[in-house]
N, C-alpha and C positions, 0 to 999 in steps of 0.2 A: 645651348648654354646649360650649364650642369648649373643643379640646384645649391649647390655650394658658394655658388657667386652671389646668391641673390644677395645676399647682407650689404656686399659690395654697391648694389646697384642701389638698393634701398638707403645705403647713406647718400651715393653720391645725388639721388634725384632729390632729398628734404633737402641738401642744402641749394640744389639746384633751382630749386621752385617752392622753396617757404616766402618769398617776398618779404626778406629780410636779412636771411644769413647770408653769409659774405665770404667764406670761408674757405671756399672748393678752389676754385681755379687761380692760377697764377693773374689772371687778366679774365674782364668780364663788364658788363654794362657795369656802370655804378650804380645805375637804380633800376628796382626790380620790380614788377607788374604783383598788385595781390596775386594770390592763389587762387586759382579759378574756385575752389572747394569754399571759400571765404567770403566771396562775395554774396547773394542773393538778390534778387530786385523782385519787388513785390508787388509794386503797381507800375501804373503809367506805360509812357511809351513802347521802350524796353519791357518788361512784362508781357504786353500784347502778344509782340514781336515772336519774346522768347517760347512761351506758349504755341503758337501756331506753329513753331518750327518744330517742338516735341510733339504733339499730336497731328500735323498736318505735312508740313515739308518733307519730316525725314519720312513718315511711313507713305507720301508718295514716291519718293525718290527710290526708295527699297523695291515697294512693287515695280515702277518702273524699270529697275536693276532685275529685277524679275522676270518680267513681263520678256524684254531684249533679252538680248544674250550674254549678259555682261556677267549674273552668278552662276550660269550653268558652265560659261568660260574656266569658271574657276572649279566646280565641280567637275568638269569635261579634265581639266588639265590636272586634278586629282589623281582620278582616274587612267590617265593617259592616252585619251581617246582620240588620237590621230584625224587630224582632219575636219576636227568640228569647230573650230571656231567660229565665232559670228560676230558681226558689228568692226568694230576699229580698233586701230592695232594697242590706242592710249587707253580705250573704255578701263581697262584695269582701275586707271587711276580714278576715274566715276564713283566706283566700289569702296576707293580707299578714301575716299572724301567724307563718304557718307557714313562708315564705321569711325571716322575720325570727330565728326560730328555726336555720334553716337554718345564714343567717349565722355564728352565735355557733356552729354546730356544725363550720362549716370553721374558724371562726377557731383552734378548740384540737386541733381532729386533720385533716389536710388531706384530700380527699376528692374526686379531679377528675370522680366521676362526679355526687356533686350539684352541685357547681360546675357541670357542666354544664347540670343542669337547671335552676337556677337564671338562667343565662344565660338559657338558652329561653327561660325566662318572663318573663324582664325584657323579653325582645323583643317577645313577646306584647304585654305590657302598655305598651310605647312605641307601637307599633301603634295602641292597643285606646285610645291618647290622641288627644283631638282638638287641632288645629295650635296653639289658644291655651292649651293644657294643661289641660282639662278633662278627668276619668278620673272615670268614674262610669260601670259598665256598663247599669247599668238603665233610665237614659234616654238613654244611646245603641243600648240595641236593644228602645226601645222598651216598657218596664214597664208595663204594666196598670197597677201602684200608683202611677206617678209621671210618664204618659202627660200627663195634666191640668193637670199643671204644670209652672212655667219654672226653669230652673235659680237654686238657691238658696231657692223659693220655701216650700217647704216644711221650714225647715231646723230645727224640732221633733221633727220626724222621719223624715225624710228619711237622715240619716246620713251624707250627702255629703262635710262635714270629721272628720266619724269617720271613714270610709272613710282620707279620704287622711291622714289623724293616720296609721294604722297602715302607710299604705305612706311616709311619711317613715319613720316609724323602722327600715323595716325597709331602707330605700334608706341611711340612714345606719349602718345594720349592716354595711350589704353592703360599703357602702368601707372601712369601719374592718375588715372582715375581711381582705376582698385586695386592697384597694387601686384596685379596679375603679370606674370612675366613670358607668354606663350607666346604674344604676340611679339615682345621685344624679341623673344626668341630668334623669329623669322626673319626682324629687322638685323639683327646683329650678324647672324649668317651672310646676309647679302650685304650687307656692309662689308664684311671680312673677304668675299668674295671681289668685291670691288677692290677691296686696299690692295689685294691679289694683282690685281688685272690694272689698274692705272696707277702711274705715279714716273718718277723720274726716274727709274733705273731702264738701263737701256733696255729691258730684257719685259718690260711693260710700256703700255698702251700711250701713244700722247695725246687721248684726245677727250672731248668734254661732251658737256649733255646739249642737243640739240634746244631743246625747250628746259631751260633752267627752271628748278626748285630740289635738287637732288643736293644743291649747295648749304642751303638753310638748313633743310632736313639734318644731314649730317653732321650740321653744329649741335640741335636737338639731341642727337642720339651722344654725341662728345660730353654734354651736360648730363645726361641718363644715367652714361655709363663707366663716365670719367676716363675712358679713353684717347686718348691724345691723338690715334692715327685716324678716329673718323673726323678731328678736325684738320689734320695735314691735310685727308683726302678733298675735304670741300675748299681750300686753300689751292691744293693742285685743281681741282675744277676750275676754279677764276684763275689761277696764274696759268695756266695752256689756253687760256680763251683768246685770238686774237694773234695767237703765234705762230704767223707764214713763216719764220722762218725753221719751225719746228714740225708742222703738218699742214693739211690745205685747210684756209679757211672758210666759215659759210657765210661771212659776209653779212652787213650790218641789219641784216633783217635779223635777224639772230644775235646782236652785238658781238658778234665774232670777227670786226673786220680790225679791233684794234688790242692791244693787251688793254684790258682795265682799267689800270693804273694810268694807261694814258687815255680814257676818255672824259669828254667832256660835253659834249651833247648826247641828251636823253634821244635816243634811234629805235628804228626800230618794233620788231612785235611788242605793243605796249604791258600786256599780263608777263611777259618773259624776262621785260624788261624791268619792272618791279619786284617781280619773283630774283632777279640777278642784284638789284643793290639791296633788296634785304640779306641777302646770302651776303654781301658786302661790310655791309656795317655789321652783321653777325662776324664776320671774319676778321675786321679791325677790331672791334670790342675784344674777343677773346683770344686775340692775339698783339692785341696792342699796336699794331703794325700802323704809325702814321701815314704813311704812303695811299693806306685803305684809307681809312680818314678823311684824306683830304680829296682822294679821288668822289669816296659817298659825297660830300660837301657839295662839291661842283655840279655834279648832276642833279644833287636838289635844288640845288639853286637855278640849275635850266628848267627844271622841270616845274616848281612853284614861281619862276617869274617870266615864263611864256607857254610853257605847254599845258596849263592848269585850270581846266574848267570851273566856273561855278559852283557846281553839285561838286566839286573833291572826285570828278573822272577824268581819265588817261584816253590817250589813243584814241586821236582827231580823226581817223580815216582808217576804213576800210582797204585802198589801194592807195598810194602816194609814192610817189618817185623821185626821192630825195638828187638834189643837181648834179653830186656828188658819189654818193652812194647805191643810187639806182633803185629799182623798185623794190616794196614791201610793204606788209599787207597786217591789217587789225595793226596801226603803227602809231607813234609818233610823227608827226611831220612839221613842218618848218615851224619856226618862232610865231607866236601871234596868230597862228593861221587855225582858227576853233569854231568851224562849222557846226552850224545850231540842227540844223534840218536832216528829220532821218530819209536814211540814203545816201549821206553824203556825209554827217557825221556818225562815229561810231561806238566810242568809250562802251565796250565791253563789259558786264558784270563783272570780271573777276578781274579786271586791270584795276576797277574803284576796291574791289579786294585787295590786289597788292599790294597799289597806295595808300591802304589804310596800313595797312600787314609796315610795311616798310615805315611811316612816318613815327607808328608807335616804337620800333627800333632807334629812329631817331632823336625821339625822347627820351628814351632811356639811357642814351648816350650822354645828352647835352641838358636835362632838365629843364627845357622853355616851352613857354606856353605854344610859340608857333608851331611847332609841328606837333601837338596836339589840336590847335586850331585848324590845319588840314585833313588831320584824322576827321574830325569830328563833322565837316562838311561834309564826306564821302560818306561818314556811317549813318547822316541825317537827311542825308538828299540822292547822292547818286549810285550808292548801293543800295539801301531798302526801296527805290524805287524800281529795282529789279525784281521784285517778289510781290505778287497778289497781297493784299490781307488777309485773300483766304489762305494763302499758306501752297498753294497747288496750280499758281500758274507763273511765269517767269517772262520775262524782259532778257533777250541777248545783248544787243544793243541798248543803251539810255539817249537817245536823242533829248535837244530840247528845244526841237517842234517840229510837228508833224503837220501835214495836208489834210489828216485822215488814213485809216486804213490798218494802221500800224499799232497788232494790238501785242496782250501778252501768248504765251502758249503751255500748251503743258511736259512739252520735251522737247528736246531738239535732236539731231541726229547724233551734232556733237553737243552734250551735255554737261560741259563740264561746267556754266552759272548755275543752274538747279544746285546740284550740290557743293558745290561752290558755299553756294548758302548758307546751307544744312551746316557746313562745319564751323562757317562767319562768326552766325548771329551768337550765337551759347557764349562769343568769345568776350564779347565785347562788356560784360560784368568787370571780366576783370582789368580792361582796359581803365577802370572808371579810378582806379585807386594804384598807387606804387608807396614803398618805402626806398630811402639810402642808407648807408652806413654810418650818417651822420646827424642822426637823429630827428630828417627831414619827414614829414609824412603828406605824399603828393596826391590832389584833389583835381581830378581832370575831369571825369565827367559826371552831371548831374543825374542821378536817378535814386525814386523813391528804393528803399530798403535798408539792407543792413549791411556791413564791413569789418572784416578782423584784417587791422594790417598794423605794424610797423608797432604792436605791442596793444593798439587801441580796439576798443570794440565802439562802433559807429553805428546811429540807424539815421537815414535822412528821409525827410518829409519832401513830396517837390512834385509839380507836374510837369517840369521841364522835358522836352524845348517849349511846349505850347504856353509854360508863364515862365519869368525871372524870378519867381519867387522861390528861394530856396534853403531849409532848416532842420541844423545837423545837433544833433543831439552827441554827447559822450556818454557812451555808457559805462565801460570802463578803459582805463588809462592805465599809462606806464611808469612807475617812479621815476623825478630828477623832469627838470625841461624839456620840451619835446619844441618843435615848432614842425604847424598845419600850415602845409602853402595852398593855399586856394588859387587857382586857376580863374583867371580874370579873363574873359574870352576875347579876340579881337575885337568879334563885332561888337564888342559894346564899348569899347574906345573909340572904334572908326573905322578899323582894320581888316574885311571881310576873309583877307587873304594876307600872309607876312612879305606881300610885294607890293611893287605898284602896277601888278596885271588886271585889278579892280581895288573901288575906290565908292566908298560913297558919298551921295554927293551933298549931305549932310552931315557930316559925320558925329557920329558919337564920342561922349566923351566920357571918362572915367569919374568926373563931379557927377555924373549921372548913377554914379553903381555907390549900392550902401552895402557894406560888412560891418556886423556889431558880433561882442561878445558878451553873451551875458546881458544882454540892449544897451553895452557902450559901444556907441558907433567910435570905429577904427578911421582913424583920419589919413593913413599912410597910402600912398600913390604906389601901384604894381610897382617890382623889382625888374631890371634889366633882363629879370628870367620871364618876366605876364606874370608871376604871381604875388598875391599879397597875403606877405610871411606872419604869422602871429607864431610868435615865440612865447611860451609861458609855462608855467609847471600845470599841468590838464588832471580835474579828477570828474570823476563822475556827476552826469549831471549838466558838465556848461555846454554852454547854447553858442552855436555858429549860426546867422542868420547872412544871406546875400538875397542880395534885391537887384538884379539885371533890369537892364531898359529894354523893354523890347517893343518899341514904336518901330512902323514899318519905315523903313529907308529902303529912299531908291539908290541903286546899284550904276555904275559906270563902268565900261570895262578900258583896258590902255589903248587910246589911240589907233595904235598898228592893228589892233583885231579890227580888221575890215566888214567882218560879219557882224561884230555890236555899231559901228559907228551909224549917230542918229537915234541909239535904241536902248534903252534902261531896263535895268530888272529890278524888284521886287525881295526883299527878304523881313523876315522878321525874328529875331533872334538868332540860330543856326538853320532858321527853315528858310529852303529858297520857294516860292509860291510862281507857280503859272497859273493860266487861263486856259479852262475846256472847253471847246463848243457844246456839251451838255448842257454848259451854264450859259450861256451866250448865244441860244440862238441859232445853235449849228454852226457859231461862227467861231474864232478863235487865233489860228494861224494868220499872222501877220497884223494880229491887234494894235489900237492904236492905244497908247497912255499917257496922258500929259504929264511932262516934268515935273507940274505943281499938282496933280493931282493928290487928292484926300481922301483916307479910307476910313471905311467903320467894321466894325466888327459884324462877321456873318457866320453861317454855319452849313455843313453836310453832315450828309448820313449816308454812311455805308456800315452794310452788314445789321444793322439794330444799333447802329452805334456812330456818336456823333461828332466830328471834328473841326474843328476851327477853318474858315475861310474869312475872305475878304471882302468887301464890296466899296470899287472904287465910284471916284464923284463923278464919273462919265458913265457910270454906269458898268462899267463890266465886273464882271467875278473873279475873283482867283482863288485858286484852291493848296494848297501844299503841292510840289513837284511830288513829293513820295507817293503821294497817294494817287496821282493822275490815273487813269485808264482801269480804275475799278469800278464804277457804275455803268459809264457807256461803253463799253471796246473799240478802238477803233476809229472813236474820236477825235476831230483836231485839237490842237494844243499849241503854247507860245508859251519863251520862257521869258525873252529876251522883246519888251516893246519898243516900238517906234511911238518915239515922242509925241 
């Protein structure tokens, strides 16, 4: 890319990602996510999180990228050192996760020493491309596994546009961080190389990415760059998916066994499958296409009213053999069917990744509280329950319960949760705030700090999720009315989940939740969207206060889940809480809890540092699911009690 375009890229990305302007594309969400640069969180939860992940996750994930063969892959393919490959043919994408992570961690606190290195590595990896922008290290130096075959040839699994799916996004991190355009560079060649090689003319490729994320990515780089044909290409990705009568397909382990357009059950590898409808609803939103539309719809609605755990995880099993569809593996599997016990359930770190990835898509689409309500499960239970507190051990698997035995680790072989992580957690600031064009300013989730979005400067006070108590201050405002929708969260009406796949069995109720302005409490009942609109002309100074219920309700799940029936869970506010054997005696798996049981407040310590637990009227303990398997390893655990 000549340096003459940058102006070009530099407008179209402010309007792309200022979380507000509106102005760029013909068709686009209607509401936009703050500006990751905008947000900040200073204490609490988040904070913790976000910290450990700059000083601990990424610089283990790095060494460990070190350590394997995964940066010398790219140094080795600089180079063009024939034959040295090491590790797996996807590891690239390890790499790109972690520099993607990177990104989002200069963007909120500057840091010229990774900036440094992330330089390097961009350079490497310019290097490490061949002249017509092919980057794939493994058949450039040579792979034993992909030796036999030509490029593209293998693309069931191969992982070639996974690969570079994760190095778009993390090239379009890296500009929208500093502004730096070396890495888009790289991205935009192999995009150009793509638009080359696949699409509808007879005289190109018909066929699509084995493990979808190549689809999303290229809507990212469509906003970057304001080029239209990296989003036709991600559009040809989903419309050849599922086309026997255009090429062979690979069958519903892959969601390849149907066009898109006509599916309607969530199948399939569960992370591929998340990764494929956010690339969807990115593809109807910015193309307006009803048809996407209403195809994303139907799947979340399979997917939030049978396949939906708990903790906000995907993909019930490891192996499953759909009656229909026949076997496949880290999947989805039939309606209702949500095994608790590891071994036999599986929900993946990076599938509770995509279903967050995807529901905040959903959001932006539709502005309701419910599929922010499934985000916010996933980012409170069954994704940070994949990561240590220290920052440097990981969860493949989230069960929720164990025998014993089943702890965390510090890598895997395939490693793609570790950094997984690394690029998650930085995200999710700016998950917390969006603006529309219509003078809306949207409040989803709670965490102490500050916010510039939608013309307002914000700081909030709050220790949320561990209390309801939360107060937002205006620092300053925008001329003319504005109206603040506050996000009134399920569970504190009743609602743990926007189905009837759980239920609890007291439910809450909205006369329970207090919002004042200025300490006039607001008498108005959420909108048909969850949220409760305050419409006013805002100046600096007034006060938003919200008071959540957060009394522990027990949990039901529907009927047909044969694995809850007889057996209750536990939540409090968006925290779901099990029981350890740490705390019980060694005992724990297959606890009992009574219906009418009563709890009081109790407490842990991990690290020097102390967290809320339970202590019920039978005696047993519970502790946060996120935090399970940090003091003991290996420990039993229950998420889900027998009465």
């Amino acid at each position: 890319m000549a340096m003459k375009n940058k102006s070009t890229f530099v407008l179209a990305a402010a309007v792309a990602f200022a979380g507000g302007a509106f102005a760029a594309e013909p068709h686009d969400y209607p509401i936009r996510a703050a500006a990751l640069t905008q947000v900040k969180v200073t204490g609490g939860f988040w904070f913790d999180r976000i910290e450990t992940n700059r000083t601990a996750t990424l610089k283990s994930s790095i060494a460990k990228c070190n350590e394997t063969p995964r940066i010398a892959n790219f140094t080795n393919a600089a180079n063009r050192a024939w034959g040295t490959f090491g590790g797996i043919y996807f590891d690239d994408s390890d790499v790109f996760k972690v520099m993607e992570g990177a990104a989002y961690l200069v963007a909120q606190r500057p840091d010229p020493e990774l900036e440094k290195y992330v330089d390097w590595f961009v350079g490497q990896a310019a290097r490490a491309q061949q002249p017509d922008g092919y980057l794939y290290n493994a058949r450039t130096l040579g792979a034993e596994s992909v030796r036999k075959t030509a490029r593209w040839e293998g693309l069931s699994w191969t992982h070639e546009l996974y690969n570079q799916g994760h190095m778009i996004e993390a090239a379009v991190a890296w500009y929208e961080a500093t502004g730096k355009t070396n890495f888009l560079d790289v991205a935009v060649k192999s995009a150009d190389l793509m638009c080359r090689t696949f699409g509808w003319d007879p005289t190109q490729l018909k066929l699509t990415s084995g493990h979808q994320e190549i689809e999303l990515a290229l809507c990212k780089l469509y906003r970057a760059t304001g080029r239209r044909k990296y989003l036709d290409l991600a559009k040809f990705f989903l419309d050849v998916r599922g086309r026997g009568d255009l090429r062979a397909t690979w069958g519903a382990g892959v969601q390849d066994h149907l066009p898109v357009l006509e599916q309607d059950e969530a199948i399939g590898h569960a992370v591929r499958a998340g990764y494929l409808y956010t690339g969807m609803a990115d593809v109807s939103a910015l193309t307006g296409d009803k048809a996407y539309e209403n195809a994303v719809l139907r799947l979340w609605g399979d997917v939030t009213g049978k396949k939906l755990y708990l903790t906000g995880g995907i993909g019930a099993r490891h192996r499953f053999k759909h009656p229909k569809w026949g076997e496949m593996w880290e999947a989805f599997n039939g309606p209702y069917d949500l095994p608790n016990d590891w071994g036999e359930a599986y929900l993946e770190t990076c599938a509770a990744i995509a279903n967050i990835l995807w529901n905040q898509r959903m959001f932006l689409a539709y502005g309701e509280t419910k599929y922010v309500d499934v985000m916010e499960l996933g980012l409170h239970n069954g994704f940070v329950s994949g990561i240590s507190l220290s920052g440097d051990e990981f969860f493949y698997p989230n069960p929720l319960a164990s025998k014993g035995g089943y702890k965390r680790s510090k890598w895997f072989g395939t490693s793609c949760c570790p950094v997984n992580d690394v690029r998650m957690i930085p995200q999710v600031p700016s998950m917390a705030w969006a603006a529309d064009g219509k003078k809306n300013v949207y409040w989803n989730l709670f965490m102490a700090g500050t916010a510039s979005v939608g013309g307002f400067s914000f700081a909030v006070d709050t220790d949320y999720p561990w209390s309801g108590k939360i107060a937002l201050k205006v620092v300053s405002a925008p001329a003319g009315p504005r109206t603040l929708k506050v996000r009134i969260p399920g569970w504190a009406t009743g609602s743990p989940v926007p189905s009837d796949l759980y239920a609890q069995t007291d439910p809450a109720s909205f006369m329970e939740v207090a919002v004042a302005v200025n300490g006039a409490a607001l008498n108005g009942c959420p909108g048909k969207d969850g949220y409760v609109s305050i419409g006013r002309e805002w100046k600096a100074g007034d006060a938003v206060t919200v008071d959540l219920p957060t009394s522990v309700k027990r949990v039901k799940a529907h009927s047909a889940v044969k694995q809850d029936v007889g057996r209750l869970a536990v939540m409090r506010g968006p925290i779901v809480y099990c029981a350890e054997g740490c705390d019980n005696g060694g005992k724990a798996y297959d606890a009992t809890l009574p219906a009418d049981a009563t709890f009081t407040d109790d407490a842990i310590t991990i690290g020097g540092k102390t967290y809320p637990a339970l202590k019920a009227s039978n005696g047993l303990k519970l502790v946060p699911y996120c935090l399970w398997d940090n003091r003991e390893p290996g420990n039993e655990m229950q998420v889900w009690f027998k009465e």
